[in-house]
N, C-alpha and C positions, 0 to 999 in steps of 0.2 A: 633143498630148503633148510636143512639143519645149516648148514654154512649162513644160507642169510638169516635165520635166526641170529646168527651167532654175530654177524654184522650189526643187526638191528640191536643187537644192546652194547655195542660198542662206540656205535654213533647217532648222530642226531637226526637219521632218517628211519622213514618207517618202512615197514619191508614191501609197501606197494610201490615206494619213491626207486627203493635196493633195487626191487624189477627190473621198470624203466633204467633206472642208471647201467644194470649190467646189460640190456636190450642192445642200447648204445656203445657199451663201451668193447660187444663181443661184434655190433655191425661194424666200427673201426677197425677192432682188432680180432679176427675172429679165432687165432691161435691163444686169446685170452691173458697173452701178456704182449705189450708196448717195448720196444726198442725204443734208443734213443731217436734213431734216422725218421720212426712212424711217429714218433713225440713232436721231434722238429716240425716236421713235412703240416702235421695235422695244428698245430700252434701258429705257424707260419697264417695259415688260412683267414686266423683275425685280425693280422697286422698286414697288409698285402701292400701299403706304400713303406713298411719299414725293414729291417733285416729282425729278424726273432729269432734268430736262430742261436747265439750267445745267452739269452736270455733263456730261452728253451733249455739248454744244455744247463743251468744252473735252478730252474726249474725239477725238469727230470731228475736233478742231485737229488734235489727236497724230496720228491715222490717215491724215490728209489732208496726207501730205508733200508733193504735190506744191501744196498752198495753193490748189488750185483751184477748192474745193469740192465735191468729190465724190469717195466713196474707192473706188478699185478694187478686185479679188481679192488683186492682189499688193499692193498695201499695207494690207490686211486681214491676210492672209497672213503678211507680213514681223512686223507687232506684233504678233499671237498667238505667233509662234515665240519672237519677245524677251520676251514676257510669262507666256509658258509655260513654254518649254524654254531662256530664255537665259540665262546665266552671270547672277551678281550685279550685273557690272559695267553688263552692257547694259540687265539691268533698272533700274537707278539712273539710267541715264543717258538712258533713255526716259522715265523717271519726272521727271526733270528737266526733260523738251522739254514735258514736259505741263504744270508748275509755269510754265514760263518762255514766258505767255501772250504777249508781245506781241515773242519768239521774236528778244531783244538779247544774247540768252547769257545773261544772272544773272536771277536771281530777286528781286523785293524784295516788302518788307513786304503790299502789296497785292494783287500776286499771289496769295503764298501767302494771305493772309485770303480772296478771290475762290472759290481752290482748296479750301477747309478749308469756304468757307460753302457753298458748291457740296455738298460731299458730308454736311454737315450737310442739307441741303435735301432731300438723295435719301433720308435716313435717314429721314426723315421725323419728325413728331412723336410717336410713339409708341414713340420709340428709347428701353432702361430703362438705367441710372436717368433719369428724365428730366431734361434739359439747361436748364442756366441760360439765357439769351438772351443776355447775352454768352461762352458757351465756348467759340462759333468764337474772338472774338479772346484769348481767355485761352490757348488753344492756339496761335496764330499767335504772341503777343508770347514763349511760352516757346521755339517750336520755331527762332523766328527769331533771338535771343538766342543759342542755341547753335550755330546752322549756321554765322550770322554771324560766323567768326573774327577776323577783322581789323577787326571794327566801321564796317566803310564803308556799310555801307544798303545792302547787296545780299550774296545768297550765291552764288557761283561754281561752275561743276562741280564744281571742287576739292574746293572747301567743303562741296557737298551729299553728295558722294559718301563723303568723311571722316565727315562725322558720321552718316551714316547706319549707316556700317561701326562706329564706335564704338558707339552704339545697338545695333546685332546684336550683338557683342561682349562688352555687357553684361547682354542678356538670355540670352546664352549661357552667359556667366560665372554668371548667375543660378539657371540650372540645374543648371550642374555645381554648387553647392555646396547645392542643394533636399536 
């Protein structure tokens, strides 16, 4: 229990949520940490017309702070609470550790296509309307064009977390005047 104390002021859950979450994540995993192979296998499960398994493995990066290979409760833990319950900002900026594969701080051009083909993959082919074969990078060359402020081939914290807030912004603004 001192350990989930010690979670529960860490994140945005409360130590009866901590329970149930470890309940689950020691009935998946019952040696208490996740391989990649049991990440994939158990991911796959939600996408069952797409391939997830690209996506998975870029995922698990995100989860696996300590680059070890294999994720714990508490860093399962910690990325559910930022991915759930955490402010905008943490989300954007875990969202970013996830884009920023090869983990240099910025993002460039490839990444993000890698990132964009990735989740195109998990969509699988029977996503509607159905997809051109190049929309991955139709959507990479537009989203990197805008992130990219300063035009140097790469987007920055900065960068992502700006335009991401302007996007919200817009779609917000798009509402208020529906």
């Amino acid at each position: 229990t001192e350990g989930l104390e010690q979670l529960e002021a860490q994140t945005n859950f409360t130590k009866r949520e901590l329970q149930v979450l470890y309940r689950g994540f020691k009935n998946e995993c019952p040696s208490g940490v996740v391989n990649e192979e049991t990440f994939k296998q158990i991911y796959a499960q939600f996408f069952p017309h797409g391939d997830a398994s690209m996506y998975a493995h870029y995922l698990f990066n995100a989860f696996d702070t300590a680059q070890n290979g294999s994720v714990k409760f508490e860093d399962f833990v910690m990325a559910l609470s930022i991915l759930l319950r955490g402010t905008v900002h943490e989300k954007l900026r875990w969202t970013f550790n996830l884009y920023d594969i090869n983990k240099d701080g910025c993002i460039n051009k490839e990444e993000m296509m890698d990132i964009v083909k990735a989740i195109y993959d998990m969509m699988g082919k029977y996503t509607y309307p159905v997809l051109k074969e190049d929309a991955p990078r139709q959507h990479v060359e537009v989203f990197f064009q805008k992130m990219d402020k300063n035009k140097d081939g790469v987007v920055t914290l900065d960068e992502f977390i700006e335009s991401c807030q302007e996007v919200r912004t817009n779609i917000f603004m798009n509402m208020q005047l529906a």
